[in-house]
N, CA and C atoms as a LAMMPS dump frame, in Angstrom:
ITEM: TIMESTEP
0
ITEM: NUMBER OF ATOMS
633
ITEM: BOX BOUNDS ff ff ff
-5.0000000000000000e+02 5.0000000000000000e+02
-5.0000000000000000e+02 5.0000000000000000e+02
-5.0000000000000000e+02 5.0000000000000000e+02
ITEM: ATOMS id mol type element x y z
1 1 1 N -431.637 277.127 114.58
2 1 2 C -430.325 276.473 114.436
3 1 3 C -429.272 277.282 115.183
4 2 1 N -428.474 276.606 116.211
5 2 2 C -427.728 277.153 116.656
6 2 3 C -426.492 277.938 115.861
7 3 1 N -426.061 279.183 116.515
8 3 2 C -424.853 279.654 115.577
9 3 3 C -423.781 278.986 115.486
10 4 1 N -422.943 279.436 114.476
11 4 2 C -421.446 278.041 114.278
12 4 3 C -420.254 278.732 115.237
13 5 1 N -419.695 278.271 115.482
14 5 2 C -418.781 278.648 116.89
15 5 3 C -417.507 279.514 115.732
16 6 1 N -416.59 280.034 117.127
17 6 2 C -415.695 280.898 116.161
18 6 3 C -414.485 280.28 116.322
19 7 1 N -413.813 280.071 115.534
20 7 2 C -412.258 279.37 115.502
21 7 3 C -411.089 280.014 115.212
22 8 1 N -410.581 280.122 116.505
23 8 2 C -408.542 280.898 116.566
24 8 3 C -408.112 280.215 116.213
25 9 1 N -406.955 280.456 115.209
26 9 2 C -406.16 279.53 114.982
27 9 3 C -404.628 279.956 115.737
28 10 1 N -403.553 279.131 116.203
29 10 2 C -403.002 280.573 116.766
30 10 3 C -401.537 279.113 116.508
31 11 1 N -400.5 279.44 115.299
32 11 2 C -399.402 278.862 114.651
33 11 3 C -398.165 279.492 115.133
34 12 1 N -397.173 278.554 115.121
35 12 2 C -395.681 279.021 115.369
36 12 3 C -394.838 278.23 115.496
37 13 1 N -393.724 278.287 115.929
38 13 2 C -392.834 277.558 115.656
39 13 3 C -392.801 276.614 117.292
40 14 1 N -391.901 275.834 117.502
41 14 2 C -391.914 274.56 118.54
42 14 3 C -391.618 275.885 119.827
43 15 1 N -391.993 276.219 120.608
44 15 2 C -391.621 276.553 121.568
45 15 3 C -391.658 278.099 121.676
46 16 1 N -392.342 278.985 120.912
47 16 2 C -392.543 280.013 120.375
48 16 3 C -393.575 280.422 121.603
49 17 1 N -394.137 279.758 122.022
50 17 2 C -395.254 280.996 123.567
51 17 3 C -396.562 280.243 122.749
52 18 1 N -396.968 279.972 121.761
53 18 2 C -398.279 279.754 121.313
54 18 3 C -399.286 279.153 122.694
55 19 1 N -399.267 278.268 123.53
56 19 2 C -399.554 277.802 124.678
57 19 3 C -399.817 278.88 125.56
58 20 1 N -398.963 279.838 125.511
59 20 2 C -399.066 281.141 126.836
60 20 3 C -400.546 281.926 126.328
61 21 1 N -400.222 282.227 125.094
62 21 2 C -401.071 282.656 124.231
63 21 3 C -403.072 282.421 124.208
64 22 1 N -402.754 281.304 124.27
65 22 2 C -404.37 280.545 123.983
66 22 3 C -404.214 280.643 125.478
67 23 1 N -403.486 280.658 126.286
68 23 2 C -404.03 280.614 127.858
69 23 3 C -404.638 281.595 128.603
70 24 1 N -404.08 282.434 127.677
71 24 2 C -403.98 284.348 127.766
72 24 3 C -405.956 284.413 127.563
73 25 1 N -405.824 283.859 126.364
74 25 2 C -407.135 284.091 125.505
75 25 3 C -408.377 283.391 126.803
76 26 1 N -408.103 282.349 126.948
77 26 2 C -409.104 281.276 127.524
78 26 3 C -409.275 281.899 129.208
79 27 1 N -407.997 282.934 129.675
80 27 2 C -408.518 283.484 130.984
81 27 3 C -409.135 284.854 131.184
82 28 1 N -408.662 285.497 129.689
83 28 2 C -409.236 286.721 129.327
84 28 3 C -411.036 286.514 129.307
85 29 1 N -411.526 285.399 128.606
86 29 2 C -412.596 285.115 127.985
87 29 3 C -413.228 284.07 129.085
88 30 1 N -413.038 283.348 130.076
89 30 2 C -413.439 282.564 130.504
90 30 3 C -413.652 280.995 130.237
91 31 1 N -413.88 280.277 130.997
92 31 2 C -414.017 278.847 130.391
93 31 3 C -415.376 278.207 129.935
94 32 1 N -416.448 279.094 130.496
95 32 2 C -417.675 279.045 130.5
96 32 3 C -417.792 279.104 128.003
97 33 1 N -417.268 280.456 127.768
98 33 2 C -417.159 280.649 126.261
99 33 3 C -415.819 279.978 125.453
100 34 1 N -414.743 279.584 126.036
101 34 2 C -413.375 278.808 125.047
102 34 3 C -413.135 277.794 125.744
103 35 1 N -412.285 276.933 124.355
104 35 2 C -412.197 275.874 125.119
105 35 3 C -411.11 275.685 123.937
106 36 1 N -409.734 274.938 124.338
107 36 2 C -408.61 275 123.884
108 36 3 C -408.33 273.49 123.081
109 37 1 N -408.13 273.412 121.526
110 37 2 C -407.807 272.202 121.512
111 37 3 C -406.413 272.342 121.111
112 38 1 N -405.726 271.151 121.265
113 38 2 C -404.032 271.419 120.777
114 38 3 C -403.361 270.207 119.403
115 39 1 N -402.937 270.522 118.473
116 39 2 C -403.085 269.747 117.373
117 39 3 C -401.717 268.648 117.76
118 40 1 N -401.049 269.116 119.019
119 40 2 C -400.298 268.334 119.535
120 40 3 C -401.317 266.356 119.574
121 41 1 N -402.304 266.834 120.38
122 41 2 C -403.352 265.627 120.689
123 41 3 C -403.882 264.727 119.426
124 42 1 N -403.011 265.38 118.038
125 42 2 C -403.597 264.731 117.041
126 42 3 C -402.391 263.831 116.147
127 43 1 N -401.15 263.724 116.809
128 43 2 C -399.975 262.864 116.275
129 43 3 C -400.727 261.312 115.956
130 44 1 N -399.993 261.019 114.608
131 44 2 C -400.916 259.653 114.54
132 44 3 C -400.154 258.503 115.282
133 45 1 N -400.907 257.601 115.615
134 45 2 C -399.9 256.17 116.397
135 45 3 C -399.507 255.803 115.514
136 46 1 N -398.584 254.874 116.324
137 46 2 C -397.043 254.883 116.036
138 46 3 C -397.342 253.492 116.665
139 47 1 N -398.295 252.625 117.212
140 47 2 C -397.951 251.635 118.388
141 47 3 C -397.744 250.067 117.397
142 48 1 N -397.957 250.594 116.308
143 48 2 C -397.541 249.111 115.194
144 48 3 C -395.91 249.122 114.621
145 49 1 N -394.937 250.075 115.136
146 49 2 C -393.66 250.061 114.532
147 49 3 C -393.168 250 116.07
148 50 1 N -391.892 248.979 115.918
149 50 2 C -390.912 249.335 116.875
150 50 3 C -390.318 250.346 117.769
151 51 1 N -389.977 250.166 118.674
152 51 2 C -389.602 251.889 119.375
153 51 3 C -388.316 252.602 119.14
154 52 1 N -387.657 251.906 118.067
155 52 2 C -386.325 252.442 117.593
156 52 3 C -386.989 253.19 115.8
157 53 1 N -387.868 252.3 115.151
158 53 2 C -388.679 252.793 114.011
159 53 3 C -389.215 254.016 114.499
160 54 1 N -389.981 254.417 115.92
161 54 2 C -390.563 255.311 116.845
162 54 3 C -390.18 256.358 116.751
163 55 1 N -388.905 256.193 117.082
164 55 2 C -387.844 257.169 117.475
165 55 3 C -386.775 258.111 116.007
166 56 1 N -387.103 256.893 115.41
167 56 2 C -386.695 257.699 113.872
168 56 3 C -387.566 258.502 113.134
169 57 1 N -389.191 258.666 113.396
170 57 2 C -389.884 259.156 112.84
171 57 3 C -389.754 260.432 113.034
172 58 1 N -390.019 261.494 111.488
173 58 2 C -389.842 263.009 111.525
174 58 3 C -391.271 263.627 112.316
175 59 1 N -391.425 264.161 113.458
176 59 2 C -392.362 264.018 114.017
177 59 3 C -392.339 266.071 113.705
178 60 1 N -391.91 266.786 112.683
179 60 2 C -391.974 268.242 112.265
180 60 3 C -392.643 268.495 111.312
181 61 1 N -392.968 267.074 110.235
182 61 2 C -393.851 267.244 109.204
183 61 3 C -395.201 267.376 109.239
184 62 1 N -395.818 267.701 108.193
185 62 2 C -397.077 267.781 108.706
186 62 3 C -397.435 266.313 107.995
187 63 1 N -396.85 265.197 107.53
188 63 2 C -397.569 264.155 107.383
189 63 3 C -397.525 263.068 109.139
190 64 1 N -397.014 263.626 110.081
191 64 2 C -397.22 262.695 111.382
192 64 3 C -398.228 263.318 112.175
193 65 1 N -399.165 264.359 111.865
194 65 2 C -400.147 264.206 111.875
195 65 3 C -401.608 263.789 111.126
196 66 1 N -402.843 263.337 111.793
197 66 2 C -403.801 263.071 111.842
198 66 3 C -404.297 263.776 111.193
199 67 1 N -404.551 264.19 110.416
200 67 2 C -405.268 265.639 110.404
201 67 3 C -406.353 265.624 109.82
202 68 1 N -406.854 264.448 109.261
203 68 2 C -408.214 264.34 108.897
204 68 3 C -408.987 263.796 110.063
205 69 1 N -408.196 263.666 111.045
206 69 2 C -409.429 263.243 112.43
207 69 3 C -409.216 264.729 112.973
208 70 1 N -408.511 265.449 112.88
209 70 2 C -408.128 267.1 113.542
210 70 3 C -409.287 267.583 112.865
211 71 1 N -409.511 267.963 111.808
212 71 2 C -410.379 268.342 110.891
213 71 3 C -411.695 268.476 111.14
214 72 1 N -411.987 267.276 111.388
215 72 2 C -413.158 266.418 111.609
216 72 3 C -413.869 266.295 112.984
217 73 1 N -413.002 266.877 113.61
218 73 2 C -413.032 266.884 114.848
219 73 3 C -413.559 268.497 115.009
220 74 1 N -412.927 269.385 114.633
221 74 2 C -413.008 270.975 115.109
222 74 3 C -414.104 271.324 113.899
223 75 1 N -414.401 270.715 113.204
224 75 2 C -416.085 270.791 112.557
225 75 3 C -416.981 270.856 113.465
226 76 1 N -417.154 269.326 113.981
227 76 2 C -417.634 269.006 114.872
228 76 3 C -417.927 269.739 116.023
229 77 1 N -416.912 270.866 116.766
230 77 2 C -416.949 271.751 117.5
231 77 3 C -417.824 272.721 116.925
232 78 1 N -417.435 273.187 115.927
233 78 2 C -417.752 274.658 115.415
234 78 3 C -419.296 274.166 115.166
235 79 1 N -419.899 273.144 114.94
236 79 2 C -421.352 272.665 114.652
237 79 3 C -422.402 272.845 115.966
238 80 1 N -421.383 272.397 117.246
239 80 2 C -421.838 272.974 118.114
240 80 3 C -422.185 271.104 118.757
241 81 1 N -421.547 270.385 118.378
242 81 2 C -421.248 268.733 118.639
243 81 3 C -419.574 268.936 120.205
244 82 1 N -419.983 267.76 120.586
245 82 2 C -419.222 266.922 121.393
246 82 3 C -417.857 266.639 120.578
247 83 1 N -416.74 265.727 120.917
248 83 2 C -415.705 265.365 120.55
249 83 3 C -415.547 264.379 121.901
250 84 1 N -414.327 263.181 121.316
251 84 2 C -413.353 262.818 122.201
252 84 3 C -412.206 262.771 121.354
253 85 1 N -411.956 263.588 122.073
254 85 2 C -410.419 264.218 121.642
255 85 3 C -409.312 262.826 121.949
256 86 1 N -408.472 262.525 120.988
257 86 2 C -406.937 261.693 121.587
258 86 3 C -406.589 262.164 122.591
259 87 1 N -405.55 260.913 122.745
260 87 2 C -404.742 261.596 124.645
261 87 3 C -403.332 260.714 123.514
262 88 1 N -402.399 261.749 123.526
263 88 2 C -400.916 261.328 122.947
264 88 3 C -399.672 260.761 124.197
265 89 1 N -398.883 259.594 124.18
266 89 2 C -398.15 259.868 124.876
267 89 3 C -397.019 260.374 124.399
268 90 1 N -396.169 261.156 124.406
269 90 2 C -394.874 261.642 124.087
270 90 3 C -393.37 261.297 123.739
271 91 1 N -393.813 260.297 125.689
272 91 2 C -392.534 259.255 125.801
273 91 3 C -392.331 258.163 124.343
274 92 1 N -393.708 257.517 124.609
275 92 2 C -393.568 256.782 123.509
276 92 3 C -394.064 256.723 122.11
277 93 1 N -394.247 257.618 121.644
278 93 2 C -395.32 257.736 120.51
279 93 3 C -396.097 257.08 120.232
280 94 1 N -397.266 257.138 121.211
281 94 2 C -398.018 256.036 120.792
282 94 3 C -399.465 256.694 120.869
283 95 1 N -400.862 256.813 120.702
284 95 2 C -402.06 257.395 121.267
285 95 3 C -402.268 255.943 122.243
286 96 1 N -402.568 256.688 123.533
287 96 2 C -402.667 256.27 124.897
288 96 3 C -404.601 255.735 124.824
289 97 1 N -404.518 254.631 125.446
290 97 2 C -405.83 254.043 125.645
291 97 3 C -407.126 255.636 125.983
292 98 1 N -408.378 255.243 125.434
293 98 2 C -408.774 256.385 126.487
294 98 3 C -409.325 257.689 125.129
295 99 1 N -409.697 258.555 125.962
296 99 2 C -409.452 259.629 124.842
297 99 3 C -410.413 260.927 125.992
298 100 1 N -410.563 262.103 125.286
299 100 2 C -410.746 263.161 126.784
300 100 3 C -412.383 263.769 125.852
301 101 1 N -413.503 264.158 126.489
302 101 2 C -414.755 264.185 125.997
303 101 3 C -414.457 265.78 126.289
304 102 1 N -414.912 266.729 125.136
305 102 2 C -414.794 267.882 124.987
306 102 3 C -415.795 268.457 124.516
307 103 1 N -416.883 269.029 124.986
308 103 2 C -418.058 269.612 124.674
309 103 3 C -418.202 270.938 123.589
310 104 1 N -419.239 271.301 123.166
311 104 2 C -419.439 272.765 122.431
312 104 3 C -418.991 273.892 123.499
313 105 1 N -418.695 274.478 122.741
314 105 2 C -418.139 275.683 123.201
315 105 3 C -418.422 276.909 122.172
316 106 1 N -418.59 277.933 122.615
317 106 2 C -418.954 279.273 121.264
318 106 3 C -417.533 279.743 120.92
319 107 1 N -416.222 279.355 121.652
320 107 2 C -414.89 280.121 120.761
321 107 3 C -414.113 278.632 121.192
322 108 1 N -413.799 278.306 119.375
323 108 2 C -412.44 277.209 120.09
324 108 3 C -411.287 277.504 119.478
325 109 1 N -409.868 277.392 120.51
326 109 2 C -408.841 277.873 120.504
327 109 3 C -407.836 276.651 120.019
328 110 1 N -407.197 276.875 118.223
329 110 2 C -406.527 275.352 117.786
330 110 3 C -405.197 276.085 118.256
331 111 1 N -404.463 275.599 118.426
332 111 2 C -402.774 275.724 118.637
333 111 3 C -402.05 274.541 118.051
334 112 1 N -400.833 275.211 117.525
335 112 2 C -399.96 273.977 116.884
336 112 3 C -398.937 274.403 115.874
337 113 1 N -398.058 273.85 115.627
338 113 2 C -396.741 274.047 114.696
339 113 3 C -397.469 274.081 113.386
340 114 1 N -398.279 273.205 112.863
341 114 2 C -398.873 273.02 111.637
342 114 3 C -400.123 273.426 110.804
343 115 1 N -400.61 274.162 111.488
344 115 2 C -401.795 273.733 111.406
345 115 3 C -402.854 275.081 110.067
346 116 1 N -401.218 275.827 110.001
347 116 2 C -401.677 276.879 108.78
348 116 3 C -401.344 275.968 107.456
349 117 1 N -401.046 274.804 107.728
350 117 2 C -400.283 274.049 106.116
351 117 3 C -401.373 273.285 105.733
352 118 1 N -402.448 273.28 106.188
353 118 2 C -403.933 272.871 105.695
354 118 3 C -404.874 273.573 105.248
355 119 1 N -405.189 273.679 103.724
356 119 2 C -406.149 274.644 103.413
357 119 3 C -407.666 274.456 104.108
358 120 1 N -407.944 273.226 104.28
359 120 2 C -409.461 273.615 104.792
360 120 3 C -409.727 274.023 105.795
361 121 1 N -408.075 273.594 107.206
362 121 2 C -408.328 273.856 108.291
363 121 3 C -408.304 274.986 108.466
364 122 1 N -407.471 275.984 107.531
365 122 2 C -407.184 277.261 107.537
366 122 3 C -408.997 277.918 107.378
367 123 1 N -409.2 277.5 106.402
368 123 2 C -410.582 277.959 105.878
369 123 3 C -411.427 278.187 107.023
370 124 1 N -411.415 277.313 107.807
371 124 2 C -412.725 277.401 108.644
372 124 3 C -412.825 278.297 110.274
373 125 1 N -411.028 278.998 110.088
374 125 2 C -410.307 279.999 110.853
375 125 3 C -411.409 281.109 110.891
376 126 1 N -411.478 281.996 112.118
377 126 2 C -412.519 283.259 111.867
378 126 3 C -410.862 284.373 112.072
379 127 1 N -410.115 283.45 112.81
380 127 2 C -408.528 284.784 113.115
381 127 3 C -407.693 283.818 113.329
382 128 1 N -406.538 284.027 112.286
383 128 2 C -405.855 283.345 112.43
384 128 3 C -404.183 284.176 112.965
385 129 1 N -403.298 283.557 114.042
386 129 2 C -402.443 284.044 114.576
387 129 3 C -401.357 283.679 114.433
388 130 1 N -400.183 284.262 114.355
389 130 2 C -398.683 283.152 114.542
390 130 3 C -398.242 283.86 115.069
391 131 1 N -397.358 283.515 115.983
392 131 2 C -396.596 283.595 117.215
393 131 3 C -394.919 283.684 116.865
394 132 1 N -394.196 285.036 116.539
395 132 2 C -392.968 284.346 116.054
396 132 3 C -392.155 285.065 117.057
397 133 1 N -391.407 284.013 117.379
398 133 2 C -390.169 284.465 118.489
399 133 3 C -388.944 283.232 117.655
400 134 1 N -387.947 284.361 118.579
401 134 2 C -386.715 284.141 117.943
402 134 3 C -386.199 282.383 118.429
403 135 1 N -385.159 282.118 117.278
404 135 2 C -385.04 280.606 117.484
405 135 3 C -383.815 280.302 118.445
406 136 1 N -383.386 281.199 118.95
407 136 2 C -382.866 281.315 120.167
408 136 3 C -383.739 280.874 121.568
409 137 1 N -384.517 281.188 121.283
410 137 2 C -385.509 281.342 122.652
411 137 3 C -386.405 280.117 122.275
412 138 1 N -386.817 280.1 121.122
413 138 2 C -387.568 278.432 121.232
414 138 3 C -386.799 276.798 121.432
415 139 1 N -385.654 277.173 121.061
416 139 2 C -384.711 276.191 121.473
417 139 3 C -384.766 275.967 122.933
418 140 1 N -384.206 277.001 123.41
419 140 2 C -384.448 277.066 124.571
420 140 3 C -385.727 276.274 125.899
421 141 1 N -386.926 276.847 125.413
422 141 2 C -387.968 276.333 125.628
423 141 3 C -387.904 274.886 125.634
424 142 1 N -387.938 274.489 124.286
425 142 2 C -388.115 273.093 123.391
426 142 3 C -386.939 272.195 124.82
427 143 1 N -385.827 272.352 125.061
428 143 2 C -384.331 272.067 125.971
429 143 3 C -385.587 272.025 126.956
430 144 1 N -385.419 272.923 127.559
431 144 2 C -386.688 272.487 129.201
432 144 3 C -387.677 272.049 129.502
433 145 1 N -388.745 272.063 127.707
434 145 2 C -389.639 271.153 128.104
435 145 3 C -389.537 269.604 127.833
436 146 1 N -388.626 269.265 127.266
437 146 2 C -388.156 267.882 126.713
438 146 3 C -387.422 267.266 127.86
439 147 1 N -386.495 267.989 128.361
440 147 2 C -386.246 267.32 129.765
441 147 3 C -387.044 267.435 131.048
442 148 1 N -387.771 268.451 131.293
443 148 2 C -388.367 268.257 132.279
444 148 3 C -389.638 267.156 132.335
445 149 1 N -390.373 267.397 131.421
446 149 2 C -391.79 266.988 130.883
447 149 3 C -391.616 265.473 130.097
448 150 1 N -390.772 265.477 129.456
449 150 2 C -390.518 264.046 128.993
450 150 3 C -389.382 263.342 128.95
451 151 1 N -388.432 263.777 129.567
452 151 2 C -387.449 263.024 130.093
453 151 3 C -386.602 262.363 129.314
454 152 1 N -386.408 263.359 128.199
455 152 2 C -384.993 263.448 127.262
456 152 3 C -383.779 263.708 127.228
457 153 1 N -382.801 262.89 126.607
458 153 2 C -381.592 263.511 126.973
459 153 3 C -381.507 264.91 125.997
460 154 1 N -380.027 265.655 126.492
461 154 2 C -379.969 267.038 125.726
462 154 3 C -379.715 266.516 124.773
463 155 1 N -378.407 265.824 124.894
464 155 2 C -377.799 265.27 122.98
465 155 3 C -378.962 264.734 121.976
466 156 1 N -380.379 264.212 122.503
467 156 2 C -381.041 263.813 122.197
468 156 3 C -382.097 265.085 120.959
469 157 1 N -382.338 265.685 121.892
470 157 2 C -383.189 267.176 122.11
471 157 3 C -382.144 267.595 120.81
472 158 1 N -380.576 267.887 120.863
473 158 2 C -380.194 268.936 120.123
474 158 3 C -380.136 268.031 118.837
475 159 1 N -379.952 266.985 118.923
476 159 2 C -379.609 265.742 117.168
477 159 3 C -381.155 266.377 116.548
478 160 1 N -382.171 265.868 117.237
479 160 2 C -383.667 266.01 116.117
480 160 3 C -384.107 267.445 116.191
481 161 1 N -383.211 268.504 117.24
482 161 2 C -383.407 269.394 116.73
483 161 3 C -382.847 270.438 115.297
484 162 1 N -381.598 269.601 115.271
485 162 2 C -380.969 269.696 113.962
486 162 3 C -380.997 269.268 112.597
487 163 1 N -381.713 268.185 113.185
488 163 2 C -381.945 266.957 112.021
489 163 3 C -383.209 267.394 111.323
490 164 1 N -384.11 267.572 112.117
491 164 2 C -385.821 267.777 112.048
492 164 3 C -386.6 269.366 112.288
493 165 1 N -386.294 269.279 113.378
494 165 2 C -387.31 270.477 113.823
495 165 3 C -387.032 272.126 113.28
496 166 1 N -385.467 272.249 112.974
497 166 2 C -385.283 273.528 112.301
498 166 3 C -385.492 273.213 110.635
499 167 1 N -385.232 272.003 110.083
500 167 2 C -385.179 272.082 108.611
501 167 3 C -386.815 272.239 108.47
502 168 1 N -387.484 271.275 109.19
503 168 2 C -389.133 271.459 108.763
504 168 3 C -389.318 272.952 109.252
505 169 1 N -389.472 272.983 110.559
506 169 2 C -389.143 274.89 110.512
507 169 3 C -389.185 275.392 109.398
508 170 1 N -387.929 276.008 109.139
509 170 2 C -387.95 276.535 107.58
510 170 3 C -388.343 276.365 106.428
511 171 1 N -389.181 274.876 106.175
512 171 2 C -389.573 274.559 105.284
513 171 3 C -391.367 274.783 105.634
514 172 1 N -391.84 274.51 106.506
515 172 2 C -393.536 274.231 106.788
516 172 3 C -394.097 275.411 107.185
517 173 1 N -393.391 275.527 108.569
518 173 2 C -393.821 276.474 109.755
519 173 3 C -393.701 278.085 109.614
520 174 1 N -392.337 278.707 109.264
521 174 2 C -391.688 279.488 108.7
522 174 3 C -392.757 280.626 107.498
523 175 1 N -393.118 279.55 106.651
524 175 2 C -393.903 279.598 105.525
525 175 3 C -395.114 279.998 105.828
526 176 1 N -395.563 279.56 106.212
527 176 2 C -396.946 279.378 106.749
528 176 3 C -397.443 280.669 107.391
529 177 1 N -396.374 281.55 107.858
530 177 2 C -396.741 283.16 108.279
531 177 3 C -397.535 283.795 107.766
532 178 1 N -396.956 283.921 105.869
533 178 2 C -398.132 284.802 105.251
534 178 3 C -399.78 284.415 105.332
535 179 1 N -400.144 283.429 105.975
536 179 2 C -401.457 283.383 106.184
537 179 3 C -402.015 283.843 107.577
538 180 1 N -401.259 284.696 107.823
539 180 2 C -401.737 285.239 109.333
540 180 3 C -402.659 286.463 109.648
541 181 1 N -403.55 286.809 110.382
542 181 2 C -403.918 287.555 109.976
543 181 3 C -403.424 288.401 111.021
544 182 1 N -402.633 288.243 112.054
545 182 2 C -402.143 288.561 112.871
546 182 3 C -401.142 287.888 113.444
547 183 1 N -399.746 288.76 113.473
548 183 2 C -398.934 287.582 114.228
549 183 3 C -397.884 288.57 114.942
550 184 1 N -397.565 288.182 115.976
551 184 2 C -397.353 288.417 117.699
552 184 3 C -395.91 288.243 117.949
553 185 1 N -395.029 289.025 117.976
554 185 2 C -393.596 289.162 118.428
555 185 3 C -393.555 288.367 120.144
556 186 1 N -392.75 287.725 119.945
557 186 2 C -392.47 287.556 121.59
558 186 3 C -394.08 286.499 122.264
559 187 1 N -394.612 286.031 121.721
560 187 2 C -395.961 285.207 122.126
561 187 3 C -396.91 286.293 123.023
562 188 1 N -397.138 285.056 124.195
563 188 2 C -398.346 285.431 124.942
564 188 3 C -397.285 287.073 126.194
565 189 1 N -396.13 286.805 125.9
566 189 2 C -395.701 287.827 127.18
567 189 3 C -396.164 289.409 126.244
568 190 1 N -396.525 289.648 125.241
569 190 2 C -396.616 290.711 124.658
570 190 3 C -398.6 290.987 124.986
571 191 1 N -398.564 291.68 125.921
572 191 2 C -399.683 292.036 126.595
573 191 3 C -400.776 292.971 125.689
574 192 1 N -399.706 293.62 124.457
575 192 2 C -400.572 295.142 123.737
576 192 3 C -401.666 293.828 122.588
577 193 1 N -400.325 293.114 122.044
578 193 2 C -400.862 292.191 121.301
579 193 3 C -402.269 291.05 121.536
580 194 1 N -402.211 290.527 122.946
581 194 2 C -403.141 289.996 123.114
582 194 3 C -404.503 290.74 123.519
583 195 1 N -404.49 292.124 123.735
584 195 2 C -405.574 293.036 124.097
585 195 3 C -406.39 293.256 122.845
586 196 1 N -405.464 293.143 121.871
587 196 2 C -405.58 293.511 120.127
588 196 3 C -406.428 292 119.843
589 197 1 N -406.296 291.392 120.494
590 197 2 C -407.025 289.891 119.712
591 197 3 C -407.946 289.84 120.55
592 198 1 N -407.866 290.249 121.522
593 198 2 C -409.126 289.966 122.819
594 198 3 C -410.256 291.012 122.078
595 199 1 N -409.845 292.31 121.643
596 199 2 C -410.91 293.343 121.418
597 199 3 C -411.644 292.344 120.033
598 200 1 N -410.944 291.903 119.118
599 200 2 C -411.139 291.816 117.93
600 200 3 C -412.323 290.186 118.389
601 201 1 N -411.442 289.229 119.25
602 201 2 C -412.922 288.146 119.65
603 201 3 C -414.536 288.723 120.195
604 202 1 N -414.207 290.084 121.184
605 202 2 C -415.269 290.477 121.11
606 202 3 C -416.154 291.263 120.173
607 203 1 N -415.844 291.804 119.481
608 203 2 C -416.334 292.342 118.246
609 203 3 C -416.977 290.976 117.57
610 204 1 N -416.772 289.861 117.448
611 204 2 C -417.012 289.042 116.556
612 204 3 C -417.99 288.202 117.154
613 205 1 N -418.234 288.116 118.745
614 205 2 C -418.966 287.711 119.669
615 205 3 C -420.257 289.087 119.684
616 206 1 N -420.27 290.211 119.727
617 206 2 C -420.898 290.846 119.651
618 206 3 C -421.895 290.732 118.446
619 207 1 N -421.446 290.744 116.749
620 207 2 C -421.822 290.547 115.601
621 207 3 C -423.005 289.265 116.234
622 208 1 N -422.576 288.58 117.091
623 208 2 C -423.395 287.55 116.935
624 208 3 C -424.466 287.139 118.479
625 209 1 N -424.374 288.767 118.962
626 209 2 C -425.604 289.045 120.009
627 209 3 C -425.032 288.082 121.467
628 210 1 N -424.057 287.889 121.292
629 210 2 C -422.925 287.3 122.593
630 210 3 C -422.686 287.898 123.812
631 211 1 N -422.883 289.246 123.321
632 211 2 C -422.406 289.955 124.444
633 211 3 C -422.901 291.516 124.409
């Protein structure tokens, strides 16, 4: 029986580096051993409500995600199974026709705002990470990738960032720290930190005659 794969979990807030992070990991380690899923890809559709209903939805909670197909899905990985992963569109909240075929892999890398507020998903973590940078700087982020990438207005960006994304913040995300088993000032640009998680994947790859 094949061995069960190892699962990063790597949490933070909207715009916090988590992305730099798992990228860090996946070029440190190669693509041949990780393979990155993002709990972004697991927003549930939206394509049966209006696009003004769309647009009102709190998209910071953890009930607008999926998460029993997330779940179910990174089992599936860790078993050493296939997936087709969702494809989300952004613009419109909707899951896009289609979906992306994602094979076994021996390390898979979850990323996401939420994804410590699930006990089982937590459970099945071998290291779990959060990423905390200041909310100065994720604002920031959140501002350039919303306009560049999806083509938001600012007034837009700053209303649900006021409305939504800092109150769930402080309420979900925030919280969710003390389950870390490691967590990372400044994200993926903190180089000592990711050497510290790189040593610690191989140790755990080793335990299991990997390397």
């Amino acid at each position: 029986m094949a061995e069960r794969g190892i699962l990063i979990g790597i949490a933070g807030g909207s715009g916090s580096g988590k992305t730099l992070v798992a990228k860090n990991i996946y070029a440190d380690l190669g693509s041949d051993k990780v393979v990155r899923v993002c709990q972004d890809s697991y927003y549930k559709d939206l394509s049966h409500l209006s696009k003004e209903e769309r647009l009102a939805q709190n998209f910071d909670h953890p009930h607008s995600m999926d998460t029993e197909l997330l779940v179910s899905q990174v089992k599936a990985l860790l078993d050493g199974d296939s997936i087709n992963q969702p494809i989300y569109d952004f613009v419109n909240h909707v899951r896009k026709p289609g979906s992306i075929a994602i094979g076994p892999h021996l390390i898979i890398v979850l990323d996401g705002i939420l994804i410590f507020n699930n006990p089982e998903l937590r459970k099945l973590m071998d290291i779990k990470i959060f990423v905390d940078t200041a909310s100065d700087i994720r604002l920031t982020r959140r501002l350039r990738r919303d306009i560049l990438e999806r083509g938001r207005a600012v007034q837009d960006i700053l209303e649900q960032y006021e409305k939504s994304v800092r109150p769930m913040h402080m309420q979900f995300v925030e919280p969710s720290k003390m389950h870390a088993d490691i967590i990372i000032p400044e994200g993926g640009y903190n180089r000592v930190a990711i050497d510290v998680i790189k040593t610690k994947i191989q140790a755990l790859l080793r335990e299991r005659g990997e390397l």
